[in-house]
VEXDREN-2710 file (C-alpha; in Angstrom, 1 decimal):
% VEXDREN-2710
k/r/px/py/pz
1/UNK/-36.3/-50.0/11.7
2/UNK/-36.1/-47.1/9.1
3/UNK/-34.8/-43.6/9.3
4/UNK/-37.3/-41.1/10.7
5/UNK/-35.8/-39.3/7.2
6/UNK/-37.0/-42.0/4.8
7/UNK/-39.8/-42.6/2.7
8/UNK/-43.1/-44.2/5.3
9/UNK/-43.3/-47.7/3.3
10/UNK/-47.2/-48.6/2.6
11/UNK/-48.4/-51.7/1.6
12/UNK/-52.3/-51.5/0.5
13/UNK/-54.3/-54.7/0.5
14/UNK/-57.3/-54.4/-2.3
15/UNK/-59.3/-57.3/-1.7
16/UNK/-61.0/-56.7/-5.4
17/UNK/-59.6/-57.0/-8.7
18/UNK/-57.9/-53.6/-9.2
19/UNK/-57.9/-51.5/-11.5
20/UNK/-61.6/-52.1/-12.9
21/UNK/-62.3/-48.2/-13.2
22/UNK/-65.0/-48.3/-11.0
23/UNK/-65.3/-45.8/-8.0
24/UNK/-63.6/-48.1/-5.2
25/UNK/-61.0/-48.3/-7.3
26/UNK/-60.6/-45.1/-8.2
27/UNK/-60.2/-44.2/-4.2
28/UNK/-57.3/-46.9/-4.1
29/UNK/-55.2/-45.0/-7.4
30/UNK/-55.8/-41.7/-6.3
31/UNK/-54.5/-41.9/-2.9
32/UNK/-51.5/-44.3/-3.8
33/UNK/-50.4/-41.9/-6.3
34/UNK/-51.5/-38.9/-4.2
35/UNK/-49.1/-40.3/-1.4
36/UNK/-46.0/-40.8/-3.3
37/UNK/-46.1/-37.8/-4.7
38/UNK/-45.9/-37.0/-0.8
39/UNK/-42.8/-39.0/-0.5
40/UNK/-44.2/-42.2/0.4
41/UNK/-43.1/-45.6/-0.9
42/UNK/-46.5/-47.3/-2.2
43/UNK/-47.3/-51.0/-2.6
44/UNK/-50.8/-52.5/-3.6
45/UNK/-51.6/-56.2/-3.2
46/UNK/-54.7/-57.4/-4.9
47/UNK/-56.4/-60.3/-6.8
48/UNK/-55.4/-61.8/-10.1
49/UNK/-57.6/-59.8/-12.6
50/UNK/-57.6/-56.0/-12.9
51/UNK/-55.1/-54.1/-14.5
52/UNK/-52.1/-51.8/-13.6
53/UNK/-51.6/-48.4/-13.2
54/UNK/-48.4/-46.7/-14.6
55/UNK/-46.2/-46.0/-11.6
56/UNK/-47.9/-47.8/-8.8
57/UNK/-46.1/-51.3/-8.2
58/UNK/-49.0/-53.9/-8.2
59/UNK/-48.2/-57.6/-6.7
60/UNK/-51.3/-59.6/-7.5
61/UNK/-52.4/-63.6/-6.4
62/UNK/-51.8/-66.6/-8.3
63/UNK/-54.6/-66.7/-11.9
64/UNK/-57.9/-68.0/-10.8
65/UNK/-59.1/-69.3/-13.9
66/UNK/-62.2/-69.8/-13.0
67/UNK/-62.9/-66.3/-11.2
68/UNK/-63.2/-63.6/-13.8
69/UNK/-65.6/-61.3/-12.2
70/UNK/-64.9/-57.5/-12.1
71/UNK/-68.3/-56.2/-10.8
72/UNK/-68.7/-54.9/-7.2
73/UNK/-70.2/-56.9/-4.7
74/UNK/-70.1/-59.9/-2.2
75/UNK/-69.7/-63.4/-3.7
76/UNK/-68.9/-66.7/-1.9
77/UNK/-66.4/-67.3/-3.9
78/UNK/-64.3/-64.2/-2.7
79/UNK/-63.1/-65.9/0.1
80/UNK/-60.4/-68.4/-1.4
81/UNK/-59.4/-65.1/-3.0
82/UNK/-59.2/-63.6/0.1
83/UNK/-56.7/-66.4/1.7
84/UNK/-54.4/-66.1/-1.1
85/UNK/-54.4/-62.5/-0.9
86/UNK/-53.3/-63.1/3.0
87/UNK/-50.1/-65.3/1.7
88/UNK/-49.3/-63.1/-0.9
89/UNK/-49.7/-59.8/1.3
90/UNK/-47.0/-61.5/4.0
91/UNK/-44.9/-62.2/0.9
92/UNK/-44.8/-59.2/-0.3
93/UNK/-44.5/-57.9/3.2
94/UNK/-41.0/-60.1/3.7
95/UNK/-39.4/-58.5/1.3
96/UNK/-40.9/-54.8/1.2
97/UNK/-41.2/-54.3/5.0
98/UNK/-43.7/-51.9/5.1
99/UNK/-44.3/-49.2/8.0
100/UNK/-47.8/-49.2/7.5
101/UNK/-50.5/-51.4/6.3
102/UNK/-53.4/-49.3/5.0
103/UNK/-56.2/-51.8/3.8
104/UNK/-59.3/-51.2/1.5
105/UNK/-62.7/-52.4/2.9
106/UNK/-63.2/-54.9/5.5
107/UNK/-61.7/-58.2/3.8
108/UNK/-58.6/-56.4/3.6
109/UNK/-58.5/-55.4/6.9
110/UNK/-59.6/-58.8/8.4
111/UNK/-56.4/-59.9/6.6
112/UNK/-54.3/-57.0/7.9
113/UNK/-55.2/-57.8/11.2
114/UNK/-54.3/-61.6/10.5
115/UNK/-50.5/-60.2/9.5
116/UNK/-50.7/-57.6/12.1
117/UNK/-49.1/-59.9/14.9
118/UNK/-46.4/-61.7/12.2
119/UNK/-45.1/-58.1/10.8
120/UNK/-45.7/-55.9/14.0
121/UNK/-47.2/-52.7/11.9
122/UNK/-50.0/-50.7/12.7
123/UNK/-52.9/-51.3/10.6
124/UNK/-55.5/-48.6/9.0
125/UNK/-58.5/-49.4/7.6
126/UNK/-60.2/-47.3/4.6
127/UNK/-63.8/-47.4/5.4
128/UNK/-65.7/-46.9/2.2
129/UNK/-69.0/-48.4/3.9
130/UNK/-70.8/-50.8/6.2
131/UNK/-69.8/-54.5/5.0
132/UNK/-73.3/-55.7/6.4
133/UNK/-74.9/-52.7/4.7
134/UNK/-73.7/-54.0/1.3
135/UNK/-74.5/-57.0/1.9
136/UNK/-77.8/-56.1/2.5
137/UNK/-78.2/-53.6/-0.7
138/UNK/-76.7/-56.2/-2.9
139/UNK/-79.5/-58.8/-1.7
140/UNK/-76.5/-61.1/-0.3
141/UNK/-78.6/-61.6/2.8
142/UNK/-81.8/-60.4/4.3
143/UNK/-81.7/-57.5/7.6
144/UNK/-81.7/-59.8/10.9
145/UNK/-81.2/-62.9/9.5
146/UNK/-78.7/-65.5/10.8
147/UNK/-76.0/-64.2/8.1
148/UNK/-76.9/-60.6/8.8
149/UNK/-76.2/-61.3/12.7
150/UNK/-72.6/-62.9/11.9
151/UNK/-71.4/-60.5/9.3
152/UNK/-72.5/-58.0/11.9
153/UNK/-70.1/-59.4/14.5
154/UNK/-67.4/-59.7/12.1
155/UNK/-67.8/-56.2/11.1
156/UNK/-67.5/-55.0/14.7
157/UNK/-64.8/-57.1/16.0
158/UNK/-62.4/-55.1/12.7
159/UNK/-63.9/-52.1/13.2
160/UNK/-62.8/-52.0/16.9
161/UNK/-59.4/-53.7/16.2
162/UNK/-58.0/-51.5/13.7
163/UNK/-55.3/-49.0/14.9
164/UNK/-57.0/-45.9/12.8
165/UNK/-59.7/-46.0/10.5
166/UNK/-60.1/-43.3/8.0
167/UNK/-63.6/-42.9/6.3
168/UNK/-64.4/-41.9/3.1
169/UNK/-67.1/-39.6/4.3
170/UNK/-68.0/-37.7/7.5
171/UNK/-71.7/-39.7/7.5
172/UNK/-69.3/-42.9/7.6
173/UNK/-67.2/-41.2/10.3
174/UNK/-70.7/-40.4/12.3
175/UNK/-71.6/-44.4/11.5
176/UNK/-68.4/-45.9/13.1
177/UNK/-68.7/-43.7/16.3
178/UNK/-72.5/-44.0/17.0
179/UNK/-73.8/-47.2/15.4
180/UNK/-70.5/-49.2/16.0
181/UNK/-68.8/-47.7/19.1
182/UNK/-65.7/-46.7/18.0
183/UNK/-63.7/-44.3/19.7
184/UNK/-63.7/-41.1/18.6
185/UNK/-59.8/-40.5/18.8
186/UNK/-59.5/-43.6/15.7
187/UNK/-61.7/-42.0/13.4
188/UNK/-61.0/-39.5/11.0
189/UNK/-62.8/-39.0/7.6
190/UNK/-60.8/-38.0/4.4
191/UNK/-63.3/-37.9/1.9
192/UNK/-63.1/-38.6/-1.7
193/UNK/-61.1/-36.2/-3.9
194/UNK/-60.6/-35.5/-7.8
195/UNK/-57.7/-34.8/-10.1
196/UNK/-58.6/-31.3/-11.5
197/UNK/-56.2/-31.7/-14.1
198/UNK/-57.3/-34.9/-15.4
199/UNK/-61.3/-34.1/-14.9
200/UNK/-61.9/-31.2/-16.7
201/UNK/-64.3/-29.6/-19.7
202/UNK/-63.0/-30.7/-22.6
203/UNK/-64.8/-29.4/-26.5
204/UNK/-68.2/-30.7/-26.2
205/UNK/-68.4/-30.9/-29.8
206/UNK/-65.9/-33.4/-30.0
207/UNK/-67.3/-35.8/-27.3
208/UNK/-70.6/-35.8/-28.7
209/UNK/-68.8/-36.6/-32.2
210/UNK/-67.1/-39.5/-30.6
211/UNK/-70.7/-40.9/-29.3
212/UNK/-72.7/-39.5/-32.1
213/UNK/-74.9/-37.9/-30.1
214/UNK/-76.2/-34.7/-32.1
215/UNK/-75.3/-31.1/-31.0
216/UNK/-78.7/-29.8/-30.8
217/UNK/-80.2/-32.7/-28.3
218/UNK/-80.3/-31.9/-24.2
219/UNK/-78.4/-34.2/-22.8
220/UNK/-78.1/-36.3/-19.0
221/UNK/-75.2/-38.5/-18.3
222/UNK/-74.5/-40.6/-15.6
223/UNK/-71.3/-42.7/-15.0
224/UNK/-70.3/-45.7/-12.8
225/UNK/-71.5/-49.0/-12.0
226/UNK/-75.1/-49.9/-12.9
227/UNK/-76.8/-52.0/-9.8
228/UNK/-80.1/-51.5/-8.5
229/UNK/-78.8/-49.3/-4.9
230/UNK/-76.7/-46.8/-7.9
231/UNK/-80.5/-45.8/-8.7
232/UNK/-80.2/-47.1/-12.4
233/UNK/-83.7/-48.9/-12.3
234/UNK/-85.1/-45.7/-11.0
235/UNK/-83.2/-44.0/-13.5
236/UNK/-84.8/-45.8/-16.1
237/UNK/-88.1/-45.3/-14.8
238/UNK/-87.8/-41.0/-14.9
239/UNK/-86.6/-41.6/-18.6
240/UNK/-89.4/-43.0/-19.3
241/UNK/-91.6/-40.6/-17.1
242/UNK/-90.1/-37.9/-19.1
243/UNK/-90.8/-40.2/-22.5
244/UNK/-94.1/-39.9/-21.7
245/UNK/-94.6/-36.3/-21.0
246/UNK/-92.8/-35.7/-24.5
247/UNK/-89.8/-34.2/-23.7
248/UNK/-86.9/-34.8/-26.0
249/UNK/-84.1/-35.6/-23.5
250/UNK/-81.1/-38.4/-24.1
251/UNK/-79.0/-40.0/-21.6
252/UNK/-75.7/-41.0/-21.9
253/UNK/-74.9/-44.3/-19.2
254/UNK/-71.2/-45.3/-19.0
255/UNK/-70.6/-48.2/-16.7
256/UNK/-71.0/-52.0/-16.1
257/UNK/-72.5/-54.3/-16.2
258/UNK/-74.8/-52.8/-18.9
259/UNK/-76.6/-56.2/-20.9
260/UNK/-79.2/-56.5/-18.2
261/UNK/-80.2/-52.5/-18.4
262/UNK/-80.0/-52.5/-22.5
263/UNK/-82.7/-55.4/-22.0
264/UNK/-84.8/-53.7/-19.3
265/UNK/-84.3/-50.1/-21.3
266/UNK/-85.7/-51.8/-24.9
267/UNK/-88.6/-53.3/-22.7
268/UNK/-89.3/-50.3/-21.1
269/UNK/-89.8/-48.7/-24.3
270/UNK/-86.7/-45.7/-23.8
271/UNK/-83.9/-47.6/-25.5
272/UNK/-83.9/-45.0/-28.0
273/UNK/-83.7/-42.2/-25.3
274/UNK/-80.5/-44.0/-24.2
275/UNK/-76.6/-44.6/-25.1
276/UNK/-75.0/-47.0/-22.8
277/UNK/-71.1/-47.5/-23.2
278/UNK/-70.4/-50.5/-21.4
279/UNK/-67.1/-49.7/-19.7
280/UNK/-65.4/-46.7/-19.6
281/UNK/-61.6/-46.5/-19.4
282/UNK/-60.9/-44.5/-16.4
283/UNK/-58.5/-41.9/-18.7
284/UNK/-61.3/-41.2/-20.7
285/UNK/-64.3/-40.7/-18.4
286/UNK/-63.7/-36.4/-18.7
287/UNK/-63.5/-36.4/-22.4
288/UNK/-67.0/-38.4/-22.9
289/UNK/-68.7/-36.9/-19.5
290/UNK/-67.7/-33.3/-21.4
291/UNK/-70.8/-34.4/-23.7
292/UNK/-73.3/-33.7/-21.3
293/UNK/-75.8/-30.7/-20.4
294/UNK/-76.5/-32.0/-17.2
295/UNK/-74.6/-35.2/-15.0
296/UNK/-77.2/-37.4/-12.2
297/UNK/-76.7/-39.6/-9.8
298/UNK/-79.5/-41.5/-8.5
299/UNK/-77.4/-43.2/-5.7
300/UNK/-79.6/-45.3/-2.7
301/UNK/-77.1/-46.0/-0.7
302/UNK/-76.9/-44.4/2.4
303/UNK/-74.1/-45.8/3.8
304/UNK/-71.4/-45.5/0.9
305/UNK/-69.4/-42.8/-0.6
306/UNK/-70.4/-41.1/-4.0
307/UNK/-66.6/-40.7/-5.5
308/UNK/-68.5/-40.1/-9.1
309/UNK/-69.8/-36.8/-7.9
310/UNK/-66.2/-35.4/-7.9
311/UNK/-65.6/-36.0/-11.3
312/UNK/-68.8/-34.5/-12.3
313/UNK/-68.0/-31.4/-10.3
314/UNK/-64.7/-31.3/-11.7
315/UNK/-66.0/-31.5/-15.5
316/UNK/-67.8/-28.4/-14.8
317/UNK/-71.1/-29.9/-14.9
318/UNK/-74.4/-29.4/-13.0
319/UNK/-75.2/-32.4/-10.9
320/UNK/-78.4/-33.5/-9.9
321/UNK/-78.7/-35.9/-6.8
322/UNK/-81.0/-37.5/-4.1
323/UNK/-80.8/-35.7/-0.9
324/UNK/-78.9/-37.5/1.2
325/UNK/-76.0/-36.3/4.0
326/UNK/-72.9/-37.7/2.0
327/UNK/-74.0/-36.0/-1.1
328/UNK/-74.6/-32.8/1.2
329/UNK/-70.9/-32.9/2.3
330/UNK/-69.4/-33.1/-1.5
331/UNK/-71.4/-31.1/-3.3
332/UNK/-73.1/-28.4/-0.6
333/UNK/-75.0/-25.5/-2.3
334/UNK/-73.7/-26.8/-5.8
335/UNK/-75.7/-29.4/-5.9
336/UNK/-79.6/-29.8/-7.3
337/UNK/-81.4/-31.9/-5.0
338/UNK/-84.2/-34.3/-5.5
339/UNK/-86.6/-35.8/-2.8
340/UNK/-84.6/-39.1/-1.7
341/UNK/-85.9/-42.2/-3.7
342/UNK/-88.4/-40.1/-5.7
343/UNK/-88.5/-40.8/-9.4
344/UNK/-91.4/-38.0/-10.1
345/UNK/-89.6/-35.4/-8.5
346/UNK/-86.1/-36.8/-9.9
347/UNK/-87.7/-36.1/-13.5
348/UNK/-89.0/-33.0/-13.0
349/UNK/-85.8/-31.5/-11.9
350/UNK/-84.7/-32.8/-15.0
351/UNK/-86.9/-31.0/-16.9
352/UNK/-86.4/-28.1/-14.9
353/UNK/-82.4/-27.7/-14.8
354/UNK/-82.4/-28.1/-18.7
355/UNK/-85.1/-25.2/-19.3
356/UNK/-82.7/-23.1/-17.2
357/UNK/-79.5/-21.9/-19.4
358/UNK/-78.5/-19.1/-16.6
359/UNK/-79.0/-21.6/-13.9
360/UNK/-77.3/-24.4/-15.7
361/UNK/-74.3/-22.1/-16.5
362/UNK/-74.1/-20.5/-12.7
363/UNK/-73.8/-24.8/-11.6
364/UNK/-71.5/-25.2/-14.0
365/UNK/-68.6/-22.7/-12.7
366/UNK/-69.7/-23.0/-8.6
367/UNK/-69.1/-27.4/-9.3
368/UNK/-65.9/-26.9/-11.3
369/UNK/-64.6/-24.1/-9.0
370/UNK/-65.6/-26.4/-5.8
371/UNK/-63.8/-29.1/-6.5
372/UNK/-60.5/-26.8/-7.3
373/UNK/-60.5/-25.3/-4.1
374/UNK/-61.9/-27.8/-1.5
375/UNK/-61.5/-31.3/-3.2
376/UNK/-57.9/-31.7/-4.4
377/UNK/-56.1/-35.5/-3.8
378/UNK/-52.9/-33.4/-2.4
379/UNK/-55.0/-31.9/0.3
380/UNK/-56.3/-35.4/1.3
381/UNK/-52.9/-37.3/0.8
382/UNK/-51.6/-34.7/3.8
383/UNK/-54.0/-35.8/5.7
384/UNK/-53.6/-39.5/5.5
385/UNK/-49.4/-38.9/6.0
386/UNK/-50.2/-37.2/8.9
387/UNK/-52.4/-39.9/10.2
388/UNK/-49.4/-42.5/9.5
389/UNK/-46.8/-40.1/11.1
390/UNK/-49.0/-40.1/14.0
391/UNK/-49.2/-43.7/14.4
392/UNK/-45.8/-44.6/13.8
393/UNK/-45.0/-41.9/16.4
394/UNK/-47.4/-43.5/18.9
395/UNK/-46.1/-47.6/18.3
396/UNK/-42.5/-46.7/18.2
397/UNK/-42.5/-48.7/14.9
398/UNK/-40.5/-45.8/13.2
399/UNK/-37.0/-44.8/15.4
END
């Protein structure tokens, strides 16, 4: 047993190939740094590929030579991955002897409650969305089918076991306690949160250099991964709405995986209205998003976070979403909304937003100065101590 006095020792189980600078990821850095800077001792676990961050020891599986996939998503093949992240959690485990296990997503806390009885810790689970919901919006399996039904079970049975389980948004929070029956008193939702010293404005000028995008050109960015429930193919489709009303507007797309959207975008007939990146190291996502006029995110999902919006807000720059409750709670009356899953209306507010100068400017300061005062890591790292503290008070594991 430690000292009530020492460091709380967490070891987080990523069941994905950290660090990929995508948003998932980005949730597991931010609060693993945010927490030691609160005096906790930080361990992640995770697969082979990925890389690491600077100051966050990062234990990973055996190579898999033959699994080299950084995309989100489910696969079949994550499984295997899974069991040897189980072995090499309880190795890690031997020798670190944690206080806490906090795991990422379901798989890691289906193998946190696997280690729970061998290491005695409480567990919590960081809900970042329904497992059978992703599934479902990644076309891994059809609603009510035979899969759907067993994932569905699965899902429950860790929801339920879990000692605490905090969410990455209050929707999520709402989800678990109505939809899945969990009690209330496990449930707490720590939403996403930006560095504000990282994300920033930086000299437009220079951005745009970097792309060579021209000064003088209106211009939309967007940044993340690019899948059909992030609303890129709807995306794609207002660009070339607005291609064909004649408006001279560019978009900037940072993210993966891009081939497949360069394709659809030169059939489509906008490929010249579009700059895709391809990947985006993490430490340079404010320098290039400090390009734009105007930042969108055309996000389906319903039952998933939208950590991208805090680094727009951040940036300073006026974000344009589909009205939906989780993009409610981050941005609130900062935010330009757009009839859910409506590309004609998504394109006019478009058109709209960058006729406006005042109202662009007023979005601007409200976004940066929102995320400043009510989204700050530090904020949400006290939260998620207090939540361990609690626990550890409540098990006894702590004396």
């Amino acid at each position: 047993m430690t000292s009530p006095h020492s460091p709380v020792r967490i070891m987080m189980i990523a069941p994905t190939p950290y660090f990929a600078d995508r948003g998932c990821h980005v949730r597991i850095y931010e609060e693993a740094r945010a927490l030691i800077d609160q005096g906790c001792d930080v361990r992640i676990v995770t697969y082979h590929i990925g890389r690491d961050m600077a100051g966050i020891p990062t234990y990973r599986i055996p190579q898999i030579s033959w699994y080299q996939r950084l995309t989100a998503g489910p696969s079949w093949q994550k499984p295997l991955l899974d069991l040897l992240l189980l072995f090499k959690a309880y190795s890690v485990a031997n020798s670190f002897k944690p206080d806490i296990v906090h795991a990422h997503l379901h798989e890691g806390a289906f193998i946190g409650l696997l280690l729970k009885p061998l290491l005695g810790t409480p567990l919590v689970m960081d809900f970042q969305g329904s497992l059978t919901t992703e599934c479902r919006d990644h076309g891994f399996f059809k609603p009510g089918s035979f899969l759907d039904r067993i994932f569905s079970c699965i899902e429950r049975y860790i929801n339920r076991k879990a000692d605490a389980i905090i969410t990455s948004s209050t929707a999520g929070c709402t989800a678990l306690k109505q939809e899945w029956e969990v009690p209330a008193g496990k449930v707490t939702a720590v939403i996403d949160g930006v560095d504000t010293e990282q994300f920033r404005a930086y000299p437009r000028h220079e951005a745009r250099k970097r792309l060579g995008i021209p000064e003088d050109v209106r211009l939309v960015v967007f940044l993340g991964v690019l899948n059909t429930y992030q609303g890129i193919d709807l995306l794609l489709e207002a660009v070339a709405l607005l291609k064909k009303q004649g408006n001279n507007i560019h978009f900037l797309v940072m993210g993966y995986p891009d081939e497949s959207y360069r394709i659809k975008a030169s059939e489509m007939g906008v490929a010249d209205l579009i700059t895709f990146t391809g990947r985006i190291d993490y430490k340079e996502a404010a320098f290039l998003l400090s390009a734009g006029d105007l930042a969108v995110s055309p996000k389906l999902s319903l039952s998933e976070a939208n950590g991208k919006l805090f680094n727009y807000m951040a940036c300073g720059l006026p974000t344009l979403v589909f009205d939906t409750p989780v993009n409610r709670e981050i941005l609130g009356d900062t935010g330009v909304y757009a009839e859910y899953g409506n590309v004609t209306h998504l394109a006019k507010c478009i058109v709209e937003l960058l006729a406006d100068e005042a109202r662009l400017s007023a979005l601007s300061s409200a976004v940066r100065m929102k995320a400043v005062e009510e989204h700050s890591w530090i904020s949400r790292a006290a939260s998620i101590k207090s939540i361990y503290l609690n626990l550890l008070s409540k098990t006894g594991c702590r004396k």
